[in-house]
Structure formats: structure tokens, C-alpha cells
DODREN-463431 format. One record per residue (C-alpha): residue in one letter; x, y, z. Coordinates in steps of 0.001 Angstrom, whole numbers, padded with zeros to 6 digits, always signed. Each point is the difference from the previous one (the first is absolute). Layout:
// DODREN-463431
aXYZ/...
//
This chain:
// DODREN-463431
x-010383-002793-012137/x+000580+002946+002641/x-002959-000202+002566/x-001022+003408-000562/x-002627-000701+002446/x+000755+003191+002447/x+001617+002598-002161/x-000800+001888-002825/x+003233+000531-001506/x+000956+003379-001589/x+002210+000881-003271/x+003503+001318+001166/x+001721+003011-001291/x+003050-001790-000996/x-001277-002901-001324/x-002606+001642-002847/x-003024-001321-000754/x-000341-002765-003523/x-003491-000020-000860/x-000853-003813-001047/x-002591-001763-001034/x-001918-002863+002364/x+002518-002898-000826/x-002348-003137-001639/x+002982-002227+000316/x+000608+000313+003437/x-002432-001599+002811/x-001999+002609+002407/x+002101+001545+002505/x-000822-002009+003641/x-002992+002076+001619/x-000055+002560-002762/x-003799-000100-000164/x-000371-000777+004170/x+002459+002899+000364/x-002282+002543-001490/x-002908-001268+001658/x+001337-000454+003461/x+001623+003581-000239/x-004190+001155+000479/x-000888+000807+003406/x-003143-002400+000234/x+001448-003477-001182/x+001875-002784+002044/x+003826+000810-000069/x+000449-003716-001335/x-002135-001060-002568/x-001812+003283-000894/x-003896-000774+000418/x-001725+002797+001408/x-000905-000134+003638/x-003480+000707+001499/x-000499+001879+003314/x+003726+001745-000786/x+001488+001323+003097/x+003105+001856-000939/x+001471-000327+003268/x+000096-003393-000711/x+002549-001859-002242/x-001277-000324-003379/x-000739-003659+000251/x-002887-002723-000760/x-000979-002792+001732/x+001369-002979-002128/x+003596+002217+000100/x-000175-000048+003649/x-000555-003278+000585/x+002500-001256-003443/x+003163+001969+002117/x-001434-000532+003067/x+003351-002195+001274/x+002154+002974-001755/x-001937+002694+003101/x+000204-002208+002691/x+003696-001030-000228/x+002157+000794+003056/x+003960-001105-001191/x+001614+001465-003334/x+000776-003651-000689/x-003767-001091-000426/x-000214+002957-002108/x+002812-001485-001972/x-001643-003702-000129/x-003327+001788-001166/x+001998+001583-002949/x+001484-003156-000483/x-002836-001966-000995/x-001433+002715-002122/x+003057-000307-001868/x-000175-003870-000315/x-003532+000468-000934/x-001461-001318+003154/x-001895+002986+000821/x-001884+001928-002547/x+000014+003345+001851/x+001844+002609+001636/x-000397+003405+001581/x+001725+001437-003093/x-001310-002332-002839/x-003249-002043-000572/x+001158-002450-002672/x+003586-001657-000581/x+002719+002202-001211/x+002885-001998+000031/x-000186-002057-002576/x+003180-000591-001182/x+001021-003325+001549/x+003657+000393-000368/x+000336+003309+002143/x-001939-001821+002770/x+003028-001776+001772/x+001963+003217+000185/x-003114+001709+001245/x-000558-002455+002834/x+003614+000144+000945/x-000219+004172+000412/x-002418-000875+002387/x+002245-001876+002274/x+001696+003067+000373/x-003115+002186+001608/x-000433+001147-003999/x-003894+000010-001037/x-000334+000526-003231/x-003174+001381-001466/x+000640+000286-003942/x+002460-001732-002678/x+000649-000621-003227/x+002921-001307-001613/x+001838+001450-003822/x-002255-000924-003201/x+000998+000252-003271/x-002469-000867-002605/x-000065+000104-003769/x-003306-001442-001729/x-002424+000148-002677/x-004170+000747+000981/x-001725-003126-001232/x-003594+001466+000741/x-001411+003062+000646/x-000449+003560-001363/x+004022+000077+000127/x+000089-003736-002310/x+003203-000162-002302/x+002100+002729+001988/x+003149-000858+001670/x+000540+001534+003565/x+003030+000078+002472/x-000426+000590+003516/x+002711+001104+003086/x-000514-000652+003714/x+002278+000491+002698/x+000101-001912+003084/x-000526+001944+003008/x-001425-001005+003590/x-001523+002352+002784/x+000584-001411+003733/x-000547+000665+003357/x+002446-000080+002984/x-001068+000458+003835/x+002383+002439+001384/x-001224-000380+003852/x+000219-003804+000261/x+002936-001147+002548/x+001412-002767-002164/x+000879+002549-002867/x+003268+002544+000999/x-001269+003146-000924/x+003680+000825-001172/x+000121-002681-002361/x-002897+001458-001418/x+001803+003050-000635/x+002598-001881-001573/x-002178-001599-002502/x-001828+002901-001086/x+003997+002079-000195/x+000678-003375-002077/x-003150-000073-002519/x-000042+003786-000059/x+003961+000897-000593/x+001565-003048-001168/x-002185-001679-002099/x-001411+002936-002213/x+001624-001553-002985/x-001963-003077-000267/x-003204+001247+001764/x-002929+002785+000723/x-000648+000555+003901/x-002995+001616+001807/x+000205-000086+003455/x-002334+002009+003080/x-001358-000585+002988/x-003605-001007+001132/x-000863+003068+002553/x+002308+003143-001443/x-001086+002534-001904/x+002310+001495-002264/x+001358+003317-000908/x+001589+001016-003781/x+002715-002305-000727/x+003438+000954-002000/x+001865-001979-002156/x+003592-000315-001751/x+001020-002692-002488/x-002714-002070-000238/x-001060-000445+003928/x-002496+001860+001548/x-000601+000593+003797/x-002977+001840+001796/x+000066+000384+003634/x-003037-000788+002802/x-001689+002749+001098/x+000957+002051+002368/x+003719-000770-000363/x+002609+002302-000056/x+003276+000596-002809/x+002372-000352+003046/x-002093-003277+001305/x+000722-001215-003333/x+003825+000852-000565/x+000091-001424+003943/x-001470-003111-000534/x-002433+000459+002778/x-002858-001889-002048/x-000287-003796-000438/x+000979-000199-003905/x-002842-001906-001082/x-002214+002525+001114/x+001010+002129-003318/x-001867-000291-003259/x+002622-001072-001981/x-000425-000820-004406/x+002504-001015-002632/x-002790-000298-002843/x+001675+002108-002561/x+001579+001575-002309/x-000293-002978-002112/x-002200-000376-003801/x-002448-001951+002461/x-001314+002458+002657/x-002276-001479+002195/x-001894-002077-002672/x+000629-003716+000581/x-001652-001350-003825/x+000643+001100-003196/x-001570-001259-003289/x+000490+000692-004186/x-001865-001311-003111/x+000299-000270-003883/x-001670-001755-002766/x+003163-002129-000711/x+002558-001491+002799/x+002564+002009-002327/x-001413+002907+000464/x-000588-000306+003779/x+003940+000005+000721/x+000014+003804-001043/x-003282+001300+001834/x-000123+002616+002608/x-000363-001842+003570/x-003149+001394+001754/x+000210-000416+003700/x-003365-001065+002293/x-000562+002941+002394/x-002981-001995+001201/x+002815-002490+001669/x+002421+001943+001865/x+001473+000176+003163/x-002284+001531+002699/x+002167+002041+001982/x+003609+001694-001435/x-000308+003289+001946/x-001533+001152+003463/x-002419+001751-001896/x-001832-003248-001539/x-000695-001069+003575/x-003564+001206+000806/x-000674+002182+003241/x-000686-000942+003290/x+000815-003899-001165/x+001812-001005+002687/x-001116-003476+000851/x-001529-000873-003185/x+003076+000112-002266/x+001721-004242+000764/x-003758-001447-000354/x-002333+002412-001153/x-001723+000555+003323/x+001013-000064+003937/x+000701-003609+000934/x+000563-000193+003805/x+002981-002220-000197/x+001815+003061-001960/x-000561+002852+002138/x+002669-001800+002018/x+002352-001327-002284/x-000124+003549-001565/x+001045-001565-003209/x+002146+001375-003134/x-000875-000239-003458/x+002548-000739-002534/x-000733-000059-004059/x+002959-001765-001803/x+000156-000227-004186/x+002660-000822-002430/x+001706+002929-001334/x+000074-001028-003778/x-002651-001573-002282/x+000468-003676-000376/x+001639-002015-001029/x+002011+000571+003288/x+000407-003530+001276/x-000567+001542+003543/x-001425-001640+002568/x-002018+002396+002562/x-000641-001839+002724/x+003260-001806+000111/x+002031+003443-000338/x-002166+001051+003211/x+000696-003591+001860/x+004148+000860-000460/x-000964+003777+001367/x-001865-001610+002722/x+002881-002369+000977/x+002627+002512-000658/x-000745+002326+002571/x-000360-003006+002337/x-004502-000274+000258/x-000502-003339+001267/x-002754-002021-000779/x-001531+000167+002674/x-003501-000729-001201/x+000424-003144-002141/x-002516-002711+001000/x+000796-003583-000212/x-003033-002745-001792/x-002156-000014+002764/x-000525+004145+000171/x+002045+000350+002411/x+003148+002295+000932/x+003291-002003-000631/x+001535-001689+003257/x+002709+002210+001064/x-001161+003714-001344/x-001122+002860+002483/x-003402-001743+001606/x-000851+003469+001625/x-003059+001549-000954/x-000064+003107+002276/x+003331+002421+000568/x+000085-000910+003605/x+000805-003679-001501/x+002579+000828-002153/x+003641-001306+000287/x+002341+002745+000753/x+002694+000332-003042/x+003371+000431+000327/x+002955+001829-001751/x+001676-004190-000994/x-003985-001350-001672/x+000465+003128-002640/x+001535-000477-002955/x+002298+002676-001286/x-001691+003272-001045/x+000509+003916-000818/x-001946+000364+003771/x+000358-001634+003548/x-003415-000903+001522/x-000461-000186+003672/x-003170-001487+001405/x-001272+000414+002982/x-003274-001799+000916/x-002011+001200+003061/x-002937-001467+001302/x-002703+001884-002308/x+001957+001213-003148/x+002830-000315-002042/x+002764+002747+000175/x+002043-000119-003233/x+003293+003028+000156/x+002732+000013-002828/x+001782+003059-001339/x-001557+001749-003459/x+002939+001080-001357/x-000126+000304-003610/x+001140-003476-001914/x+003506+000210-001510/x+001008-000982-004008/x+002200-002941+001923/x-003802-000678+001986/x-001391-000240-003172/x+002421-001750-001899/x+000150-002386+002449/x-003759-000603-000060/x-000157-000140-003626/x+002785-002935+000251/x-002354-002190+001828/x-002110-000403-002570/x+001364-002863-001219/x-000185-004220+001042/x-000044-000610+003546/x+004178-001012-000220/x+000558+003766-001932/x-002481+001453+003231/x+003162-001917+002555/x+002546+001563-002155/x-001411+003698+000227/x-000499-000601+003413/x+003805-000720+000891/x+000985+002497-002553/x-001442+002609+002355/x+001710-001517+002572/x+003174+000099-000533/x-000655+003219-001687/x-000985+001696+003379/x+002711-001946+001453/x+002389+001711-002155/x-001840+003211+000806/x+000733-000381+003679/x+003843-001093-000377/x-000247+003417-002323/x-001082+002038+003271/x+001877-001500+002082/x+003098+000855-001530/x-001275+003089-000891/x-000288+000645+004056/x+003225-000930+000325/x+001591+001933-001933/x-001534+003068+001305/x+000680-001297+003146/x+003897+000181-000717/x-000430+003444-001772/x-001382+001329+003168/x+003041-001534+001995/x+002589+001344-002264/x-001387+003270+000488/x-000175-000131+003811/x+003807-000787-000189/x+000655+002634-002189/x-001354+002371+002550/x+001597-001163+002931/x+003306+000039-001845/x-000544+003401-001205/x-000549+000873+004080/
//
């Protein structure tokens, strides 16, 4: 279920409020009871027990919590940070900064969850589609029949600051999940440290800009793009609500009852107004983690559009967006622990390989890289992605031999495109002649 841990989601204006019932048929949401407690100023921030001697300048934190995440604060590399995440997902660790008991529990998402995290992905919540019809064999509910509706969704994290990861590819992914893919999926996207102004919206996508920013620095491009708060949840007969659940005395019956959807399991954040104020730093992980304030991380909430049965698999459709817009996994670890022979070994910018124009793949935006000796300098154009960009993109996600085929598609497309201007040059070229002869006979 949505960790709901930080946020205190609020009813939007478009999508109006159902008033339901507590469902009996469908399990707790995760941290439902924590959340409420560790929302009170005076209890740890993890697993809600109220702390003596409170200092609030303090994080809100016990001593067992300290020392259970105590690898999590001390990490220096976003790829230890991944390994730690890791193991919590295998089970190996019981704790994390933003959970105190295992959430991922369904063992079949697990591969494709390990593999996002190859590709600098962290993710922090997941559930995949449930559809289940039953009859209560005990309880004050005994004899009636119940049907219950989950989508899959996930909620990840994505350093935006580390050298291995092209800050124009992340653009491209979020253009890619946030344009092209609206069909089959909800997006939330927005930045760690931003704070947003009001957002707009037009068919079904929402954007709000950062503070501070201007129209013109918007229709400019003058902004990184996955500094904007961006949202596809909606219009659709789900909302932000991620369960649903019916019941009847008969199974009959139940096939023509009303659907009453969980608003105690929904998505955390769909606007810039459901992130809290002045929470900048405590949004990826629930509280300031040294190793972020770095990375300066971006969060990204993905869920199925429909209600299942969808057949959809989450984590796979965001391993083809990864690989489409050319991410690398740069973070996969071999047996041992270990980074794989042959990936990016730096740790610090000044150690980074310098990329060139021939190791990218084709894409909507040419990255140049320039490493210096204490940062990385990353310039590409922000011009606005065209339907041809897009369409390209969208191509890609297919099999790796359908990725080669888009790929010299484009290519001979903007070969064709050049040939076009050249001609075009030409021609003018011999226009302009002409008319030079024209004068000097007329003289």
C-alpha cells in the first residue's frame, strides 16, 4: 500500500469525494496506524514510540531506530544506498529509514525490483494488480461474498546529481513516462529541494513550476525538466485511490454491487498541494539522509491506469523506459557485492570518464560532458521535444532487436532530413543566381 508515511493527502476538486466504509476484506493499509502516530510531534519518525527528553531541533528519532538504520546515515556512495535497499527487499534487512518491517512481500515483483536498482532506481514502495473474489469463512462478515481491486503501482527514487546518470536522459524519461505513456499509466514526478507554485493542466497532465520561476523561463526551457512537478493521475473512475472493494450476501448478487473505493489507500502525492511545507529533504526517505542532500534525488510514483485485470507489468514497463532513453546500468553488482567489471568505477565527479557524442545512443537531445577536476558540467539544448522525438521514443519500447530498428529508423530518417536541406540550399542557391543574371542582363 502507498507509504503515506510523510503526507497527509487531501480530497481534490475534480476527483469528488466517495464516502466508504473501512474495507474488512482488504488487509491494513502499510503504516496506516504508524502513520498517524508518527505524524505527532513527540514520537520517533520510524516506529512511533514516544520519545523522552524531546528536543525538537532534533530528528524525531529513538535509540533502537538509530542504531537499526544506522548503515542507511553513514553511507557515502548512492550505490551502497542501493545495496542497503537491496537487501531490505530480499528480506535481509528488517529495517529502513522509511519502513520498520518488510513491505515487499510479493516475491514475484522482487527480480524486477532489484533490476531498477541497477539503474540508480531505489525504490521505496510496490505492489503489484490483485484481483480477488471470495467468500468470509469466519468473522462478523461469515457467509458474505466480497471482491476486491488493487492496482499495481511503485514509488522510486532517482539521484539527479550523481555523474554516472546524464541528467538529459533523465529528462527524456520523465518526457517519456509523462507524454507518451499516459495511456497505460499514472505519473507523479517532483523534485527533492523545490518548492512549488500552482500548477495548470490540459488533457489529463498536469504541470506546476519551482518556485521562483518565471512563464518565459518556462516557454524558454531555461529549467532542468525534472525540476517540474509533473502528474497524470486522472481523469479516470479511479482517482488517486489504488484499492477498491464490494460485498453481497450471494456471489450473484455481488456482480451488480456498487464498487466502493479505499480512500485510506491512495496515492500520497497527485498535486503540489499534497506535498507538506518546508519538506524539502524529508520527502525520498522521510527524513534528511546525508547521502541525499547530494544526490538531490527525484521522486517518481508510477500506477496502472485501469483496474486489473491489466496483465501489466510495472516494473518491466519502467525497465524498457529506462533502456529506451539509453540509462545504463550502471549500478548492477555482480555475486560478491560488488560493481560489475567494466561499469564506471568512479565514485567522485573528478573520477568520472568523460562521455562522448559516439558512447550515446540516439536520443531527442545531444549531451556533452565535460568533467573538470571538482564537478561535473553537463550542457545540452532544452528545446521542447518534437511528436517525431516522441514517437521515436515511444518505438523503443519494444525487445532489444525492435530498440536497433528504431534506432536506424531515426537514422536514416535524419539522413533523409539532411539530403532534404541540402537540396533545399541548393535550390535557393540557383534562385539567387538566376536572379543576379537577370539583373545584369537587364543593365
Amino acid at each position: 500500500m502507498p507509504n503515506a508515511k510523510h503526507h497527509t493527502p487531501k480530497p481534490l476538486p475534480t476527483f469528488p469525494a466517495v464516502m466508504s466504509s473501512a474495507n474488512p476484506y482488504v488487509s491494513p493499509p502499510r503504516a496506516a496506524v504508524h502513520a498517524a502516530l508518527a505524524a505527532m510531534d513527540e514520537h520517533c519518525d520510524m516506529c512511533a514510540i514516544p520519545l523522552k527528553n524531546y528536543n525538537p531541533s532534533l530528528i524525531r528519532r529513538c535509540n533502537l531506530c538509530d542504531k537499526l538504520i544506522k548503515d542507511w546515515t553513514q553511507c557515502t556512495r548512492w550505490f551502497d544506498l542501493l545495496n542497503l535497499n537491496r537487501e531490505f527487499i530480499d528480506g535481509e534487512r528488517t529495517s529502513t529509514p522509511y519502513a520498520v518491517f518488510p513491505m515487499f512481500d510479493d516475491n514475484k515483483l522482487i527480480p524486477a525490483l532489484l533490476r531498477l536498482h541497477d539503474y540508480g532506481l531505489l525504490v521505496t514502495d510496490a505492489q503489484d494488480e490483485k484481483a480477488v473474489v471470495g467468500k468470509e469463512l469466519s468473522g462478523q462478515h461469515m457467509g458474505k461474498w466480497y471482491e476486491v481491486k488493487e492496482r499495481a503501482y511503485l514509488t522510486c527514487v532517482l539521484p539527479t546529481n550523481d555523474p554516472r546518470i546524464s541528467k538529459a536522459k533523465i529528462d527524456q524519461l520523465i518526457c517519456l513516462l509523462f507524454f507518451e505513456m499516459t495511456d497505460t499509466i499514472e505519473h507523479v514526478s517532483y523534485y527533492e529541494y523545490e518548492e512549488y507554485g500552482k500548477g495548470s493542466g490540459t488533457e489529463g497532465r498536469y504541470i506546476a513550476p519551482p518556485n521562483g520561476t518565471t512563464q518565459q523561463q518556462v516557454n524558454d526551457n531555461e529549467i532542468e525538466r525534472f525540476r517540474m512537478f509533473y502528474s497524470s493521475v486522472g481523469p479516470s473512475n479511479a482517482g488517486r485511490v489504488v484499492a477498491k472493494h464490494r460485498w453481497a450476501l450471494t456471489e450473484e448478487e455481488l456482480k451488480w454491487k456498487k464498487w466502493k473505493k479505499c480512500h485510506h489507500n491512495e496515492l500520497p502525492v497527485v498535486r503540489e498541494t499534497d506535498l507538506l511545507k518546508k519538506s524539502m529533504g524529508k520527502r525520498a526517505f522521510g527524513h534528511q539522509l546525508p547521502m541525499t542532500l547530494g544526490m538531490k534525488p527525484l521522486i517518481i510514483t508510477l500506477a496502472i491506469r485501469d483496474w486489473p485485470p491489466t496483465g501489466q507489468d510495472l516494473p518491466s514497463l519502467l525497465l524498457k523506459a529506462c533502456v529506451a532513453v539509453g540509462l545504463e546500468p550502471v549500478f548492477a553488482k555482480n555475486r560478491s557485492g560488488k560493481q560489475e567489471e567494466g561499469l564506471i568505477q568512479a565514485e567522485t565527479p573528478a573520477e568520472a570518464p568523460e562521455a562522448t557524442p559516439d558512447a550515446q545512443p540516439v536520443s531527442p537531445a545531444t549531451v556533452v560532458s565535460d568533467v573538470g577536476s571538482s564537478a561535473q558540467k553537463e550542457e545540452y539544448p532544452f528545446r521542447e521535444l518534437t511528436r517525431s522525438d516522441l514517437e521515436t521514443m515511444a518505438m523503443t519500447l519494444r525487445l532489444p532487436d525492435d530498440i536497433q530498428a528504431a534506432i536506424d529508423t531515426e537514422s536514416r530518417r535524419k539522413a533523409q532530413s539532411q539530403a532534404d536541406e541540402r537540396a533545399n540550399s541548393e535550390i535557393k542557391l540557383l534562385e539567387k543566381l538566376e536572379a543576379l543574371s537577370l539583373l545584369e542582363d537587364i543593365d
